[in-house]
N, C-alpha and C positions, 0 to 999 in steps of 0.2 A: 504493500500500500504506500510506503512511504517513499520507496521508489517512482512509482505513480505518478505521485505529488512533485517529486523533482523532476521528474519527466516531464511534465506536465507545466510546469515555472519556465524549463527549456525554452520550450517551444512557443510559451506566449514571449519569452523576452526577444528571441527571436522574432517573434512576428513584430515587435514594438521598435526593435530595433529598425524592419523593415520598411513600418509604416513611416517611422520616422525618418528616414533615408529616403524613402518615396516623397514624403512631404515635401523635403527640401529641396529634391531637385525639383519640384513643380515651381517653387515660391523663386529659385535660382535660376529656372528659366525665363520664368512671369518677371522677374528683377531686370536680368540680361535687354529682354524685348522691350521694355521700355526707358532702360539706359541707352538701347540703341536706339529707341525712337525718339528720343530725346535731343543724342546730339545729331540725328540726322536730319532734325526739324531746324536744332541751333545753326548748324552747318548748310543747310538748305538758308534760312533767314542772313547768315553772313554773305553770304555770295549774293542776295540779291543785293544785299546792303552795300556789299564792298564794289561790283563791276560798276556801276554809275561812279564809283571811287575813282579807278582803274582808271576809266576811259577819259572823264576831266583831266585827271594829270597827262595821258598821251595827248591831250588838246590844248594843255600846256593852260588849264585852266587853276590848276593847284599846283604848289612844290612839293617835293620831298616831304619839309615840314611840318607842313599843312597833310599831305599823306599819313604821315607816320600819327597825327596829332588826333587824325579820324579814326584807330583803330580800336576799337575799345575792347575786346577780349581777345583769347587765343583762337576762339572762332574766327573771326576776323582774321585774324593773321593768317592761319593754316588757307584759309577759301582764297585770301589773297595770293599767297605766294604760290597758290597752284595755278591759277588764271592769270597772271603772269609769265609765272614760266612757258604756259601755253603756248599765250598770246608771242612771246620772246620768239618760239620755235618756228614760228608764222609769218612773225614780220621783218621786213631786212632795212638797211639805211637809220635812218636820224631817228626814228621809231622804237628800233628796235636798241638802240644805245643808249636811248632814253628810257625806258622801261628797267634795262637794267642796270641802271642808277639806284634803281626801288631798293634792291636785292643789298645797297650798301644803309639804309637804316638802321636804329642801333637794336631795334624789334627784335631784328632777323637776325641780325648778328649775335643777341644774347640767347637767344630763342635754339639758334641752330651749335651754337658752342657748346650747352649744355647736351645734348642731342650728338658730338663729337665723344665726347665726354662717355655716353650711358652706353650700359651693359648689354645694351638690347641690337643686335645685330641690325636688323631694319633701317634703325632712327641712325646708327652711326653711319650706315649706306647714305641716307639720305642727308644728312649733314655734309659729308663729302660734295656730296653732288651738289648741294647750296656753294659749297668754299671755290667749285667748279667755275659756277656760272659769276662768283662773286668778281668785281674788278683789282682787287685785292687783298689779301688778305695779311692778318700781322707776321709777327714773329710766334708767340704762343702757338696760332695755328698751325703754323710752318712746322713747328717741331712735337706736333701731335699727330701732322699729317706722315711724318717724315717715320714715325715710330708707327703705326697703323701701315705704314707699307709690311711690316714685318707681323701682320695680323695672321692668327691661324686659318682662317677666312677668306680663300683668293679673292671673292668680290670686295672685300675690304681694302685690301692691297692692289686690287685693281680702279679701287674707286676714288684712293687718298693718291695714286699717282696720276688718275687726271686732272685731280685737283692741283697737285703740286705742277705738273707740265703745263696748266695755263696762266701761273705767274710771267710776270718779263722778267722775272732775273734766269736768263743762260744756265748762269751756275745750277739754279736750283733745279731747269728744266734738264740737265745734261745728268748729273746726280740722282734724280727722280728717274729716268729712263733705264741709269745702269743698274741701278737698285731692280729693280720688275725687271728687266731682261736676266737679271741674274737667275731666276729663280725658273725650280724646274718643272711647278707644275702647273706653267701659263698655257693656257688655250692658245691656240694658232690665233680664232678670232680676236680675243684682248689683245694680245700682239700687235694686231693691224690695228685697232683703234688707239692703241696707246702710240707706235709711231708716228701712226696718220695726224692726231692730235698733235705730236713735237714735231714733226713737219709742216702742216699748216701753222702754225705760233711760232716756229723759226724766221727769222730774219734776213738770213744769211744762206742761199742753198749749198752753195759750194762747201761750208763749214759744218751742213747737216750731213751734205753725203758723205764727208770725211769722217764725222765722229760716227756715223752710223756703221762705216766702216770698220771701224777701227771696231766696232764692239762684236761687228762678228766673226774677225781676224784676229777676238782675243780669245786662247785655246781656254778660258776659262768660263768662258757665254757656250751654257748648254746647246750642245749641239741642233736640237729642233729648234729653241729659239733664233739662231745663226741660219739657220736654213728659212726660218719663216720672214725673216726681214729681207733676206735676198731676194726673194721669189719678187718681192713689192719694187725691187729697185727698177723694172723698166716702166711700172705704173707712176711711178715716183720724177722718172726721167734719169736714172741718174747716168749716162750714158757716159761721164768720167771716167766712171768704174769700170769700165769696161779692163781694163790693162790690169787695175790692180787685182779684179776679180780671176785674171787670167793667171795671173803670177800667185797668186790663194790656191788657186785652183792645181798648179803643178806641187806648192807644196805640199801640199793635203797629199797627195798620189803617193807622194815618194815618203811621208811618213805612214802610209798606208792609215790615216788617220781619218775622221768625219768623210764616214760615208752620206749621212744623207745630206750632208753640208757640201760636198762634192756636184752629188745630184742636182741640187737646186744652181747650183753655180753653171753647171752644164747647161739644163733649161733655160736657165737668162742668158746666159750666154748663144742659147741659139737661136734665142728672141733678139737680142741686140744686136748680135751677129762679130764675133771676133775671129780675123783672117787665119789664125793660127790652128782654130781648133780642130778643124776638121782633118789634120795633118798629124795634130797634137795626138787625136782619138787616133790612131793610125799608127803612131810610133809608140805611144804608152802602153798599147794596150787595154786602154781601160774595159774595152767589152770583158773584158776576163777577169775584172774585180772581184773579190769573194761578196763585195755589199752590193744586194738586188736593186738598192734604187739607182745606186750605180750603173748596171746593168741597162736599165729600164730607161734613164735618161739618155743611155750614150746607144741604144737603139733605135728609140726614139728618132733622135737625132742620124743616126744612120738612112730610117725611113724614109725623112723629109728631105734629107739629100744625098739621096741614093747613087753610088759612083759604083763602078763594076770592082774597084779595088777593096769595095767592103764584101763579094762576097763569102772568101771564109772566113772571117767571122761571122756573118749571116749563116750560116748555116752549122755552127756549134752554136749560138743563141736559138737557132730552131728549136734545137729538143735543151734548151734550157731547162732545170727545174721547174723555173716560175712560168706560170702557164699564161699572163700577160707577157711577158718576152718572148716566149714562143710564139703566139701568134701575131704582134709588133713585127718579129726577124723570117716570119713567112710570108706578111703580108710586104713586106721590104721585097722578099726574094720572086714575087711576082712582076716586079720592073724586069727581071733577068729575059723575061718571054722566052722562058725554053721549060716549062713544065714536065717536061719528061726529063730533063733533067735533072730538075729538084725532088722529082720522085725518087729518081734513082738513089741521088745521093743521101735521102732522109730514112733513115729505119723504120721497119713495120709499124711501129706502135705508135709512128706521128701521122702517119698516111692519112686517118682520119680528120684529124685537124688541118689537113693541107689540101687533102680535096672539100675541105668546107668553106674555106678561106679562098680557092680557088673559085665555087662557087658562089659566094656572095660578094666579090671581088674587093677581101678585106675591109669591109663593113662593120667587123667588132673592131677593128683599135681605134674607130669615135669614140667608143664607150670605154674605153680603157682611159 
C-alpha cells in the first residue's frame, strides 16, 4: 500500500512538473509574439518616421546636425542606417557622398563601437561593415579591426579586413591584405573581393601590381591563395607581369615547388600571351609534372595551340590518369587528321574514349 502511495506522488509530481513546463512555454511563446510584435510595429513606425528624414537631408534641406538631432531612439537609428545604406548602394555622384557623410555621426559611431566590441558574432559582422562604409575611422578602431583579423571566425576576418582596406593610409591597406592573404583557410571568392577592394582604393597601379606581386612570389602566401590572385591579374590588366610571372614560373619548375601556383601562372600566361612559353613547355617538360593541374594547364594550352611538335607528348597525356587530361590531349590529337593513326598508337582500354571524342568532335573539354 505504501508503495502505492509513493507510486502514486511519482506520477502526479511528474504530471505537475509537466503541466508546469507546458505552461511556460505557452506564456514564453505568447511573451516572444508580442515582443516581436512590438518592435516590429516600433521599427515599422521608425522608418516611416525616419525616410521623410532621409530624403530632406539628400535635398540638402537639413545637416548632419539637424539629422542626428531628429533621432530619438535606437529604433530610429537601426530603420535609419538601413535605408541609407540602401539608398548609398543605389545612388552614385554628389548623392551618394553625401548620404555617407550620415554614417560619420556620433549615433552611429557609439552605436556600432559597442556592436565591434560584443560577443555576439552577427553584430561584430555588422559593425565591420559600418567601419567599411564609414569615411574614416580612429585609431581605437584601427587596432580592434586589426586584432579581429585574427578572429576564429573567417567572416570576421574577412569582414574587419575590408574594413581596414578602405582606409587611405597604404600602410594600413598593404598590412591588412598581407595579414588575410596569409591565412589558409580563405575562400577563392573572399580572395577576389578583398583584392578587388585594394585595387579599386589603390592609387597607384603600377605599385599595386608590384606588391600584389610580391605577395605571391613570397614562398610563405599559401599556395591557393598565390594561385587565386594570379588567375585575377589579366582581369586586373596587369600585363607588367607578364616577364616576372614568366621568371616565377621557371623557378617554381626547377624547385619542383607550387604546383597549383604553376598552373595558374600557365593559364595567365596563355591569356596574356608570353613568347617564351610555348618553347618553355617544350624544353621543360612540364606535361610530365607529377602535379595534375600542372598537367591540365600545360594541355590545355597545348590544345589551343596545337603544333605537330606537341604530338608525343599528346599522346602519353592521352591515357593520362586524370580523365580531364585524357580527353583535353585526344581532343588536341584530333588537329593531327590521321585517326587511324591515333588508334593505333592509343591502347585498348582508351579506344572508347577516342572514338567518343572523335564523335562529338571534342565537345566535352567546354565542360572541363
Amino acid at each position: 500500500m505504501q508503495n502505492e502511495t509513493i507510486y502514486i506522488q511519482f506520477i502526479t509530481g511528474i504530471l505537475v512538473v509537466l503541466v508546469v513546463l507546458f505552461v511556460s512555454l505557452i506564456i514564453y511563446s505568447l511573451a516572444r509574439r508580442r515582443i516581436r510584435k512590438y518592435q516590429e510595429k516600433k521599427f515599422t513606425g521608425a522608418e516611416e518616421y525616419m525616410m521623410p528624414i532621409i530624403y530632406g537631408f539628400m535635398d540638402k534641406e537639413i545637416d548632419t546636425e539637424e539629422f542626428s538631432a531628429r533621432i530619438r531612439s535606437r529604433y530610429d537609428l537601426k530603420m535609419a542606417y538601413k535605408n541609407v545604406n540602401v539608398i548609398i548602394d543605389n545612388v552614385k555622384g554628389v548623392e551618394r557622398e553625401r548620404l555617407k557623410t550620415l554614417l560619420n555621426i556620433e549615433e552611429y559611431h557609439r552605436y556600432f563601437l559597442r556592436q565591434l566590441y560584443s560577443s555576439k558574432i552577427i553584430e561584430i559582422a555588422r559593425a565591420c561593415v559600418y567601419f567599411e562604409k564609414k569615411v574614416e575611422a580612429n585609431q581605437k578602431v584601427m587596432n580592434k579591426l586589426r586584432r579581429l583579423q585574427h578572429h576564429s571566425y573567417p567572416v570576421i576576418c574577412y569582414a574587419a579586413t575590408l574594413a581596414l582596406i578602405n582606409t587611405n593610409d597604404s600602410w594600413v591597406q598593404n598590412t591588412a591584405l598581407t595579414v588575410f592573404i596569409a591565412k589558409n583557410n580563405n575562400s577563392t571568392m573572399s580572395i577576389h573581393d578583398i583584392v578587388f577592394k585594394y585595387y579599386n582604393n589603390s592609387q597607384d597601379e603600377e605599385k599595386t601590381a608590384q606588391f600584389l606581386f610580391s605577395i605571391v612570389s613570397n614562398s610563405s602566401t599559401p599556395v591557393k591563395s598565390s594561385a587565386a590572385i594570379v588567375k585575377m591579374f589579366p582581369e586586373l590588366g596587369f600585363y607588367q607581369l607578364i616577364d616576372p610571372l614568366y621568371t616565377l614560373l621557371i623557378k617554381l619548375h626547377r624547385k619542383r615547388i607550387g604546383g597549383r601556383l604553376m598552373a595558374a601562372i600557365i593559364e595567365v600566361l596563355c591569356e596574356l600571351y608570353h613568347p617564351e612559353l610555348d618553347k618553355q613547355i617544350e624544353d621543360t617538360f612540364f606535361w610530365a609534372s607529377y602535379d595534375e593541374p600542372v598537367r591540365f594547364a600545360v594541355v590545355k594550352w597545348m590544345n589551343e595551340h596545337y603544333r605537330k611538335e606537341f604530338d608525343d607528348a599528346l599522346f602519353i597525356l592521352a591515357v593520362d590518369p586524370s580523365h580531364k587530361i585524357r580527353i583535353v590531349a585526344q581532343t588536341a590529337l584530333l588537329k593531327l587528321n590521321a585517326s587511324r593513326k591515333v588508334t593505333e598508337r592509343l591502347p585498348a582500354d582508351i579506344l572508347g574514349e577516342w572514338h567518343e571524342i572523335e564523335r562529338s568532335g571534342g565537345a566535352h573539354v567546354a565542360a572541363l
